[in-house]
C-alpha positions, -999 to +999 in steps of 0.1 A: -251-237-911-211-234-907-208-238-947-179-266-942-155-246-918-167-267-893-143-293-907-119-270-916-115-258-875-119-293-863-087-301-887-068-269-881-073-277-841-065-314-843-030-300-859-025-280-835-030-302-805-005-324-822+022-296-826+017-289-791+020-324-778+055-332-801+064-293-790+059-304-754+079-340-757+108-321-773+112-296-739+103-326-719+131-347-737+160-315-737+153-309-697+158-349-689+186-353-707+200-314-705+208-312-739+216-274-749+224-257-780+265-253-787+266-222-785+245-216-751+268-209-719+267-236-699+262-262-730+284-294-722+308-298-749+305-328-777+326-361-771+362-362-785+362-316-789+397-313-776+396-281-746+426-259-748+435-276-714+437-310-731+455-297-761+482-279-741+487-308-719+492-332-750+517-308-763+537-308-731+531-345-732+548-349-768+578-329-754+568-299-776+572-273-746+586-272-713+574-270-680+580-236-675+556-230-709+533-256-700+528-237-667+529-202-674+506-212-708+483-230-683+479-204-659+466-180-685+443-199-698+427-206-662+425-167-656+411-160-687 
């Protein structure tokens, strides 16, 4: 006789099996959509996070700096 561990097992495998189906639904999900963590290389950034591009251009935009700042400012930031 198992003593009742039987049911313990059956309930400890059943858990499991779910774990790994919700575990495997969650990679399955992340690799159709591509999601990736922030701070992973590669990881697309959120809507609406202004890029130092975007930023400088607005600025030049606004008439806070010239074109000679806007370029030389925008050339180091596409060597860097």
């Amino acid at each position: 006789m198992m003593y009742g561990y039987g049911t313990f097992w059956g309930l400890f495998m059943m858990a499991l099996l779910v774990a790994a189906l919700l575990g495997g639904g969650w990679l399955i999900y992340r690799a159709a959509t591509g999601a990736r963590p922030p701070d992973q290389p590669g990881a697309p950034e959120p809507p609406g996070t202004p890029t130092a591009e975007r930023v400088l251009a607005e600025r030049y935009a606004r008439g806070e700096i010239d074109d000679e700042e806007y370029h030389h400012r925008l050339a180091t930031l596409r060597r860097g």
